[in-house]
N, C-alpha and C positions, 0 to 999 in steps of 0.2 A: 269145753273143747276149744282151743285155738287153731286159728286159722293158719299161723305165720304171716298173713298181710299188713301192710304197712296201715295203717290206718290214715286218716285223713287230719290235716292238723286241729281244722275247725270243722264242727257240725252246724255253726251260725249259717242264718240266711245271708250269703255271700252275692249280694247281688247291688246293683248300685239304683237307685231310684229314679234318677235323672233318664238313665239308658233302660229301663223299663217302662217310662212313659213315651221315652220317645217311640219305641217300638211298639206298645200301644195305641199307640196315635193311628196310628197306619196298619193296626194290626187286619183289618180289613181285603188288604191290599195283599197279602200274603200269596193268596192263588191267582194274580192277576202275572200274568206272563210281561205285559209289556210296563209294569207297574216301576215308577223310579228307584224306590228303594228294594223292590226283591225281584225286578226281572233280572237283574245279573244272575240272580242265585238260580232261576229258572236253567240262563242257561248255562250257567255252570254244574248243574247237578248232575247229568249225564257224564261227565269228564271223576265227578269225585267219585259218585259211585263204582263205575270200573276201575277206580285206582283202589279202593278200598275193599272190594272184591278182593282182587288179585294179591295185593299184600295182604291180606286177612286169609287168602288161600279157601277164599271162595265164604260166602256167607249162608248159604241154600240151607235150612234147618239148621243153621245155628243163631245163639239167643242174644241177642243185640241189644245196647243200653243206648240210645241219642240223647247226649246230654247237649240241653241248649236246641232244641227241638223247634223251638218256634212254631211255625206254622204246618209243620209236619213234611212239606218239601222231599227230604232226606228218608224221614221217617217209612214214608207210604213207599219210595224209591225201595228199600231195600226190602219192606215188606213184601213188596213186586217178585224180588228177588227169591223168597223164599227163607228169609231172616222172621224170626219170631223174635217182633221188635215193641221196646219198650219208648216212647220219647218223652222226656222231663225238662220242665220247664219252670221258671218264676214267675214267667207270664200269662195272667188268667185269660185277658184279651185274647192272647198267641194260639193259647191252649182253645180255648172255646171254637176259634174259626179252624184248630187241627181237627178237632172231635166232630164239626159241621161237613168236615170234607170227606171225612172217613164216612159219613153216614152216606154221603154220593158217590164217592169212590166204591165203597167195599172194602178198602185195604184191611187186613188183616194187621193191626197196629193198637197200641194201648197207648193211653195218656196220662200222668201222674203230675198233679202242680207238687213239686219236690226238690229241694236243694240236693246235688250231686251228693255233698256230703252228709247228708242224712239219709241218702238212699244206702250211702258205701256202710255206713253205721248199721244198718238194717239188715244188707243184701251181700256182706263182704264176698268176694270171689264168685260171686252168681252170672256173672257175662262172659260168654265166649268173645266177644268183638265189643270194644267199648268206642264212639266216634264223639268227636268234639270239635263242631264246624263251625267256625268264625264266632268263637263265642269269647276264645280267653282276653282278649284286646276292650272287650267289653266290660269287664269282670273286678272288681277293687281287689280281689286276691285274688290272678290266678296260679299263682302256687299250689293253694286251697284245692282249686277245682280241680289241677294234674294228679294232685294227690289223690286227691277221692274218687279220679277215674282210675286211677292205678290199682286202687284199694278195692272198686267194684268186680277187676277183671281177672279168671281164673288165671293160675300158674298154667304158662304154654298160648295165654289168649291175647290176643292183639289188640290194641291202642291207637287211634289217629286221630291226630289233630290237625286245624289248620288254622293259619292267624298272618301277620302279616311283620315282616322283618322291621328294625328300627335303624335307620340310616337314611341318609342324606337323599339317596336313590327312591327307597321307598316311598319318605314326605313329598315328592316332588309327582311321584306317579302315584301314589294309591289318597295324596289330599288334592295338591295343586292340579294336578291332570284328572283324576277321576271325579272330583266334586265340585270344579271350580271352570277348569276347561271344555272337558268333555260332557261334563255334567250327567254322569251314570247315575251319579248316586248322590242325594238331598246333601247341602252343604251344612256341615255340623255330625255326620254319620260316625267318622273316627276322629281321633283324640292321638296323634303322634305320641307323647307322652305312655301311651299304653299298649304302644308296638314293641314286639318281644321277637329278641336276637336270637335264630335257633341255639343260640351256645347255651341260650338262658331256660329254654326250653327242655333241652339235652339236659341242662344239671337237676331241672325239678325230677324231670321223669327218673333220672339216678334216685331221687333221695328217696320215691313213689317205689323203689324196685321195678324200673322198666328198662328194658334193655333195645336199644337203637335198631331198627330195621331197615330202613329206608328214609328218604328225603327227595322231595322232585318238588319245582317252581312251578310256580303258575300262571300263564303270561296273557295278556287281553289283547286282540286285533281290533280295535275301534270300526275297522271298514267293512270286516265280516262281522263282527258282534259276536266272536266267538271265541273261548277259552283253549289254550293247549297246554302241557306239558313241558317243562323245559327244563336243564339240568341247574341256570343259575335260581338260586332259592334270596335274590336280592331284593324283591318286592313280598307279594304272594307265595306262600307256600304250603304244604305238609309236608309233617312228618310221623312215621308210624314206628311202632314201638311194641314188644313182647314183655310179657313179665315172666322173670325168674320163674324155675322149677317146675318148666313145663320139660 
């Protein structure tokens, strides 16, 4: 039986070793709110999930793949919501302290050590909402991973991703100012080199059969320590995306 989905180009472990130790380093540090490297994401999380809500047109009982899951963060978030969620990960450290928290949370959430593209090979069209947070910047292929999020998510089902733009604007605010100035976040965290221009994101998710839904920026108040919304997409951003034949 064929599915009609695009399949994923590579089933290889698509993951870079360098950027898996470093985030095991600290995998520890994952549920610490005021922790350098993932209290941003603390408090950014509240902001993505009701943006992924709403362009997803609600997640309550429907079945969610979190590729690049990390510490579960996102994961237990949407579980909260009433998403029957799956989160996949390369990282065993990541993974271990997500499966420690579920045991004190309760969240209704599963964990899979899994390359996106070996799950899309296995599970094609199996996700109503596919999320992929701050993960493709990190990634030696992430064409790979668009792909194989594309490849995971049914015809009519939603896609978002979020990464960080590549320009002059971006390396000045998301290395120089956030890891250097401000010092949010451990100096060494991003690689300019592997910031992705929505136009380049836009063309993978075409060749994945994903079709454009939305795009909104993402902006940080140093004074409040708090995340908003905003229309330019010149630093921070998502973008969320349908597949064909829904």
């Amino acid at each position: 039986m064929t599915t009609g989905l695009t399949p994923p180009r590579s089933e290889t472990r698509n993951a870079d070793a360098a950027e898996l130790a470093k985030f095991s380093s600290v995998a520890h540090r994952w549920w610490d709110p005021e922790s350098e490297m993932f209290g941003p994401l603390h408090r950014l999380n509240p902001l993505r999930l009701e943006w992924i809500d709403r362009v997803a047109g609600g997640i309550d009982g429907r079945r969610v793949v979190d590729v690049g899951c990390g510490g579960g963060i996102l994961s237990e978030a949407m579980a909260g919501r009433g998403a029957r969620v799956l989160g996949i990960d390369l990282g065993d450290k990541a993974l271990g302290v997500a499966k420690l928290h579920k045991l004190e949370s309760g969240a209704r959430v599963d964990y899979r050590l899994v390359a996106a593209e070996a799950l899309a090979a296995e599970a094609p069209g199996a996700y109503d909402v596919v999320t992929c947070m701050e993960l493709l910047e990190h990634v030696p292929d992430p064409e790979s991973t668009v792909a194989a999020c594309g490849a995971l998510l049914r015809p009519g089902g939603t896609a978002v991703f979020s990464t960080i733009n590549r320009n002059p604007k971006a390396y000045l605010m998301a290395i120089i100012g956030a890891e250097y100035v401000l010092q949010l976040l451990p100096r060494g965290t991003h690689d300019y080199a592997r910031f992705i221009r929505p136009a380049q994101l836009a063309a993978w998710a075409r060749k994945a059969d994903l079709a454009p839904l939305e795009i909104s920026g993402v902006a940080y108040n140093p004074l409040t320590k708090s995340f908003r919304l905003e229309s330019s997409a010149d630093v921070n951003y998502m973008m969320a995306f349908t597949r064909h034949g829904g």
